[in-house]
C-alpha positions in Angstrom: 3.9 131.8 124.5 0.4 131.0 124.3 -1.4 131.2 120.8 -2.5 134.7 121.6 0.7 135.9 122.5 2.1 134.7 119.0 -0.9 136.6 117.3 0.1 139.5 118.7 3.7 139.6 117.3 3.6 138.9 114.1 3.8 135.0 113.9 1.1 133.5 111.1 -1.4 130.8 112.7 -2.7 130.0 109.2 -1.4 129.3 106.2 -2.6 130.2 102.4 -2.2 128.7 98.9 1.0 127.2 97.2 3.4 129.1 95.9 7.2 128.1 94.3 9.5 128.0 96.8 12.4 128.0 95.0 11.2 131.8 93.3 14.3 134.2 93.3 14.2 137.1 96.3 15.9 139.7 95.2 15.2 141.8 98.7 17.6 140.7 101.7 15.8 141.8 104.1 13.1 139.5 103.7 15.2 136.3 103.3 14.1 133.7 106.0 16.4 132.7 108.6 17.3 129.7 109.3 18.7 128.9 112.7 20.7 126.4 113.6 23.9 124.8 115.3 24.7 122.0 117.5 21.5 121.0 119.6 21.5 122.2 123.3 23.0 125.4 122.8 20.3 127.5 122.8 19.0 127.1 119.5 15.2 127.3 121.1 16.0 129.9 123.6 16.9 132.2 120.0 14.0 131.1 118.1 11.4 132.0 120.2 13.3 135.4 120.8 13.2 135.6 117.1 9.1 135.1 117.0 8.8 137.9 119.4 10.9 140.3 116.9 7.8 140.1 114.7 8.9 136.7 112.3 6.8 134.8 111.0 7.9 131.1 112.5 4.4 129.2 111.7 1.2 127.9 113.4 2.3 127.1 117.1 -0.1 123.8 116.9 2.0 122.4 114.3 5.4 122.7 116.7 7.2 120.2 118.6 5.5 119.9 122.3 7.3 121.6 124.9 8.9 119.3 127.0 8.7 120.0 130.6 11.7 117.7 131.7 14.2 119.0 129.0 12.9 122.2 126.9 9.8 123.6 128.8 9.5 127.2 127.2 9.5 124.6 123.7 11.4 124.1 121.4 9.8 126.7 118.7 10.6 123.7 115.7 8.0 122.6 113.1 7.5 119.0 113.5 7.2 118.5 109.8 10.6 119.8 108.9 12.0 118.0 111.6 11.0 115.2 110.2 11.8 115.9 106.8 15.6 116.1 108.3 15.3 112.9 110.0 14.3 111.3 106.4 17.0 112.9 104.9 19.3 111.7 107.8 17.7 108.1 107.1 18.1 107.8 103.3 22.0 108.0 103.9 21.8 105.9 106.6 22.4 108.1 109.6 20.6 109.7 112.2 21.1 113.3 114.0 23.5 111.1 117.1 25.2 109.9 114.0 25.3 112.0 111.0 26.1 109.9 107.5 29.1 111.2 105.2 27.4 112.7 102.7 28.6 111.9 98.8 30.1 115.5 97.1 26.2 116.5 95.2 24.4 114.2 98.0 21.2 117.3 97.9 20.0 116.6 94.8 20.0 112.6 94.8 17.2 111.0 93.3 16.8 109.2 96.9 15.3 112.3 98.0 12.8 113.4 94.9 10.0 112.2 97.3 11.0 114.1 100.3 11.4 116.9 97.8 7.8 117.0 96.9 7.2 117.4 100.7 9.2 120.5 101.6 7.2 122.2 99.1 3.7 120.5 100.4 5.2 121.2 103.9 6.4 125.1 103.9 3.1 126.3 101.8 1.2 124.4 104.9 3.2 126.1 107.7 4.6 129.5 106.0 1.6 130.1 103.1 1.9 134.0 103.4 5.5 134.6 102.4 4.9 138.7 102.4 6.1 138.5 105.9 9.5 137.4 107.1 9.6 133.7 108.0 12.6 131.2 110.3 12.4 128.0 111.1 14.9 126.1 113.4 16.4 122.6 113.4 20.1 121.3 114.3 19.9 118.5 112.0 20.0 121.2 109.4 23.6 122.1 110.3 24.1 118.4 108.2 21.4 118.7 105.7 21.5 122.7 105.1 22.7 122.0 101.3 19.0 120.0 100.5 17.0 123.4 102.0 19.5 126.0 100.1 19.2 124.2 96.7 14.9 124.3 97.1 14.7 127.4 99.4 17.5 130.0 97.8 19.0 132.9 99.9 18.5 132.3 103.4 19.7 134.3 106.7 21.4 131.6 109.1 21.7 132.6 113.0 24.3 129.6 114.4 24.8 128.8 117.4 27.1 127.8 119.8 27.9 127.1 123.3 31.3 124.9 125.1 31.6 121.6 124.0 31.8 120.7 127.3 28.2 121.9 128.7 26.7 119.5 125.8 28.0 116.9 126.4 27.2 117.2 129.9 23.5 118.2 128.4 23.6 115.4 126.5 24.4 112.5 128.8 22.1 114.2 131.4 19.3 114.1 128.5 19.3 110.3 128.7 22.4 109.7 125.7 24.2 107.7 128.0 25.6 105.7 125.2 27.6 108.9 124.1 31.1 109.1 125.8 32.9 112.8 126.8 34.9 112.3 123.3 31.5 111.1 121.1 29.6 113.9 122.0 32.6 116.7 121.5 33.0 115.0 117.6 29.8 115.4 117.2 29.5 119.4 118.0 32.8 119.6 115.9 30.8 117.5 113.4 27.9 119.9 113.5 29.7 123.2 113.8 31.9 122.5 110.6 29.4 121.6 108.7 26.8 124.9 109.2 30.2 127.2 109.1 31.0 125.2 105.7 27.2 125.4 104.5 27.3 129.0 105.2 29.9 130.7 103.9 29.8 133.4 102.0 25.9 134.1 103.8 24.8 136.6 106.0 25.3 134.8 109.0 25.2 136.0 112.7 27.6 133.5 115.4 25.8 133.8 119.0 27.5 132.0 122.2 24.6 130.5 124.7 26.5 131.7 127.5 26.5 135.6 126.4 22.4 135.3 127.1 23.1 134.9 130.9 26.5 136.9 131.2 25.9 139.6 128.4 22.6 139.3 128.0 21.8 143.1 127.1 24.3 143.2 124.1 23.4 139.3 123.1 19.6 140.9 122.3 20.7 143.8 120.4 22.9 142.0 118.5 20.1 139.7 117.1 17.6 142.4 117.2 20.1 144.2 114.9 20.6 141.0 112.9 16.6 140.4 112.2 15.4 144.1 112.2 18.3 145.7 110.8 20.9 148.2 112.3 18.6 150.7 113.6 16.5 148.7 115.8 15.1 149.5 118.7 13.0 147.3 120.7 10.0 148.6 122.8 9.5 148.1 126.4 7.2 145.5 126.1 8.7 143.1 123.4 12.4 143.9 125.8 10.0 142.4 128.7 9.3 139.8 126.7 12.2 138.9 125.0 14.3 139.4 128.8 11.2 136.5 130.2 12.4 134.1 128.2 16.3 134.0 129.3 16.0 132.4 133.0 19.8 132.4 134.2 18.6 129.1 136.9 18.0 126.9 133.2 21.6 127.5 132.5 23.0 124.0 133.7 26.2 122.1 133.0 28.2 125.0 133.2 32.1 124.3 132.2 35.0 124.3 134.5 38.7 125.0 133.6 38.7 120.7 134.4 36.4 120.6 131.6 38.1 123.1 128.6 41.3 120.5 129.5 39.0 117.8 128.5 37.5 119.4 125.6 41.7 119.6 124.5 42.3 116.5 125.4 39.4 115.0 123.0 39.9 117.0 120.3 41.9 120.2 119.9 40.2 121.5 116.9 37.1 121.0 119.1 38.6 123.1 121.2 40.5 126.0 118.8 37.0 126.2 117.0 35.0 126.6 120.2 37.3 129.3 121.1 37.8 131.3 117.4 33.8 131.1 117.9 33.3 132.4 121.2 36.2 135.3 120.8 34.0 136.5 118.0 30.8 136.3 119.2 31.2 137.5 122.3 33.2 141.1 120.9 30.2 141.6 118.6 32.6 140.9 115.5 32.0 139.3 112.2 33.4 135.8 112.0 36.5 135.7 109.7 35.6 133.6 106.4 38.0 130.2 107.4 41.2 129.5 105.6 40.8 127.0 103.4 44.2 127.8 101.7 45.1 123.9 102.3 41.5 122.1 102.5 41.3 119.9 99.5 37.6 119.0 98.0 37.8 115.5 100.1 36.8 116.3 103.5 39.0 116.1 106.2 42.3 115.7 104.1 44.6 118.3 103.4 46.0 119.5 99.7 49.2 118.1 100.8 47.8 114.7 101.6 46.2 114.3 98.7 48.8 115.5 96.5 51.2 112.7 98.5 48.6 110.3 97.5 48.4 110.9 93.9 52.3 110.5 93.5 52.4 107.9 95.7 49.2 106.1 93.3 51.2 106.8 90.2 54.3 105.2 91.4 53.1 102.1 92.8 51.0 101.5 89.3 54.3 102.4 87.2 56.7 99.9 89.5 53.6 97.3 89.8 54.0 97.8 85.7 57.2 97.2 85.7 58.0 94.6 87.6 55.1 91.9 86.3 56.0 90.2 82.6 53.4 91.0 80.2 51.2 93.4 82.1 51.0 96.7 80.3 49.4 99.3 83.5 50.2 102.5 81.5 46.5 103.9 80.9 46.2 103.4 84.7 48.7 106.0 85.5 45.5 108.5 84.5 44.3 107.8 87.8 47.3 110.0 89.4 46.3 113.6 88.2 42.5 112.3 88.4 43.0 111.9 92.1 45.1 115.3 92.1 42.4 117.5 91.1 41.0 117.0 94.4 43.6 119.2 95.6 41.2 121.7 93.8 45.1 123.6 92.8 46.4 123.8 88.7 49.9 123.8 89.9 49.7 120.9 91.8 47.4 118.6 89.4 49.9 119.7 86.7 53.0 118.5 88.5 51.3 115.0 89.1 50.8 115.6 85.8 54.4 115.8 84.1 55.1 113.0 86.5 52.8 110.3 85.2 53.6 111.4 81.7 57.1 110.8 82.7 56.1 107.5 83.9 54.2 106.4 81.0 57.7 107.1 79.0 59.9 105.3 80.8 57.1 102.7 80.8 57.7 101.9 77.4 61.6 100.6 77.8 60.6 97.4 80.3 57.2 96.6 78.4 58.9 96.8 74.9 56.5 98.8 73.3 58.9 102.1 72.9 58.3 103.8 69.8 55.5 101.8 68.7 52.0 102.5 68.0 50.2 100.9 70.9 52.4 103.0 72.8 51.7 106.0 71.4 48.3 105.4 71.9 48.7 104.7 75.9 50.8 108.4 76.5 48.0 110.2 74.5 45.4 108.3 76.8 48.0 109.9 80.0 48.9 113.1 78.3 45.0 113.5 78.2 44.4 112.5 81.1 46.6 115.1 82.5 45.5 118.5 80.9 41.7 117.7 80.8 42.7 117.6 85.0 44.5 120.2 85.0 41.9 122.5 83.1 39.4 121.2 85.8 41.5 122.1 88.6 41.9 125.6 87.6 38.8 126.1 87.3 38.0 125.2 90.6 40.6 127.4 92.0 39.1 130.3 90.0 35.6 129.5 91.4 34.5 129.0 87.7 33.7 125.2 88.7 30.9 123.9 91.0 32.1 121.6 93.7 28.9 120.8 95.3 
């Protein structure tokens, strides 16, 4: 679109004076969208259709330059927050090709007060006039969505998503030849999980890249729907528009069935996730909230994992204790319902719970100190220990307890 073009649909070339970011909307409808997902599946291609809707997505000076040899309509992303996401990548040590495992609270660490200060600097430049709807885009957020929510508030998130497959094949054809077939499908999984996690419990719309080209009338009423609300109707001219920028001869690296094997082969929850997505997206239905009935609070481990490994801590401090002369572990055993309340369950932090209080008894017979003071003063520590975990656990089963 040339600069014109934008003008005429709505999308701010100028910006005006600060204002707090971080002020609570209280109006849905003019929450900005944020859209994101995995890069190369069509994040661009539904930004720029987004623009022409009539929102606000900044000065086009101030974007990324088209690229003629990868993204040549552009890639409709501010340069400024895509740098902000590579800091934010940086101060964890990662990059977007290798996301860092973020610590549980990482958004508000002092390591980013500086970049902070930036956003706000940053979106009063680019979106000054906030009366009118604004979006930016950027796959990185998919990682670092939990810094923007905590300074930008209610957002409207469009994800999304094409076969793992095609990016990979994007990806190595992009010059990422270091990436292998299994590299690049970890990292959409890697990606994916994270927006889905980061936006849960938002209004949130799941589009499949390949619906543009094979349902392409239904794929622009569902985001016209999405942005404009239910009622929407396009006019000729913005459809003529909007229908310009999907060109079916730009959809490469189409997968095979050679190629959904492979994605299984790599990773089958690659796979079962690419597949729960695109069943939804393509019937037009809401995506399912995901069942988290046995994720713990550790990513990637399971409530029955960790509860394993908080018996399996206690006992090897109670035998440790009871084998060596002289060494009195008991207080340690508080590490066992500790570790438990990761499960983020009461029952099960409370049954780790009898059992190291059950340890620090027994405890007392092979380090003679049964019945005496100092002993006394150990099971309290435990006993302790235990219900103060407990009490936290339930809490965070209720959804009275902040996790992040």
């Amino acid at each position: 679109m040339q600069r014109d073009d934008v003008a005429a649909f709505g999308m701010s070339t100028a910006a005006t004076p600060k204002q707090a970011w971080w002020r609570p909307r209280t109006n849905s409808s003019r929450h900005p969208i944020c859209v994101t997902g995995m890069g190369r599946c069509g994040t661009s291609l539904t930004t720029a259709i987004i623009g022409l809707l009539g929102v606000d997505l900044g000065p086009t000076e101030t974007m990324l330059c088209a690229n003629p040899d990868d993204n040549a309509r552009g890639y409709w992303e501010q340069q400024e927050i895509y740098g902000i996401n590579e800091q934010i990548l940086q101060a964890f040590g990662g990059t977007w090709a290798h996301p860092p495992d973020l610590p549980l609270g990482w958004e508000r660490s002092p390591a980013l007060d500086g970049i902070r200060d930036q956003v706000h600097d940053s979106l009063t430049t680019i979106f000054g006039d906030r009366e009118q709807r604004w979006a930016w885009k950027d796959p990185r957020a998919s990682v670092t969505l939990p810094f923007w929510q905590d300074l930008i508030g209610d957002m409207d998130y469009v994800l999304c998503v094409r076969n793992p497959a095609d990016v990979a094949a994007s990806l190595a054809k992009r010059g990422n030849e270091e990436f292998e077939f299994e590299d690049s499908v970890a990292l959409w999984l890697r990606y994916l999980r994270s927006a889905l996690d980061s936006t849960r419990n938002s209004r949130r719309l799941i589009l499949r890249y390949e619906d543009y080209f094979t349902n392409t009338e239904r794929q622009i009423q569902r985001l016209t729907e999405f942005v404009c609300g239910p009622d929407a109707q396009l006019s000729d001219g913005i459809r003529a528009r909007v229908e310009s920028f999907i060109e079916p001869e730009l959809w490469h690296n189409r997968d095979s069935l050679e190629g959904a094997v492979s994605i299984r082969d790599a990773s089958p929850e690659a796979a079962d996730l690419y597949a729960h997505l695109a069943t939804h997206a393509s019937a037009g239905q809401s995506l399912p909230e995901p069942d988290t009935r046995h994720q713990s609070l550790l990513t990637g481990w399971s409530v029955n994992r960790v509860w394993w490994l908080a018996f399996i801590l206690s006992s090897i401090i109670a035998a440790t204790d009871a084998v060596l002369s002289h060494v009195i572990l008991i207080p340690l055993l508080a590490a066992g319902p500790v570790c438990c309340l990761l499960t983020g369950r009461w029952i099960r932090t409370a049954t780790v719970g009898v059992w190291t209080v059950a340890l620090a008894i027994l405890l007392g017979f092979p380090d003679e100190i049964w019945g005496t003071h100092i002993q006394l003063v150990y099971l309290g520590f435990v006993i302790a220990a235990a219900l103060l975990s407990t009490s936290v656990a339930t809490a965070i089963e209720k959804g009275n307890f902040p996790t992040s």
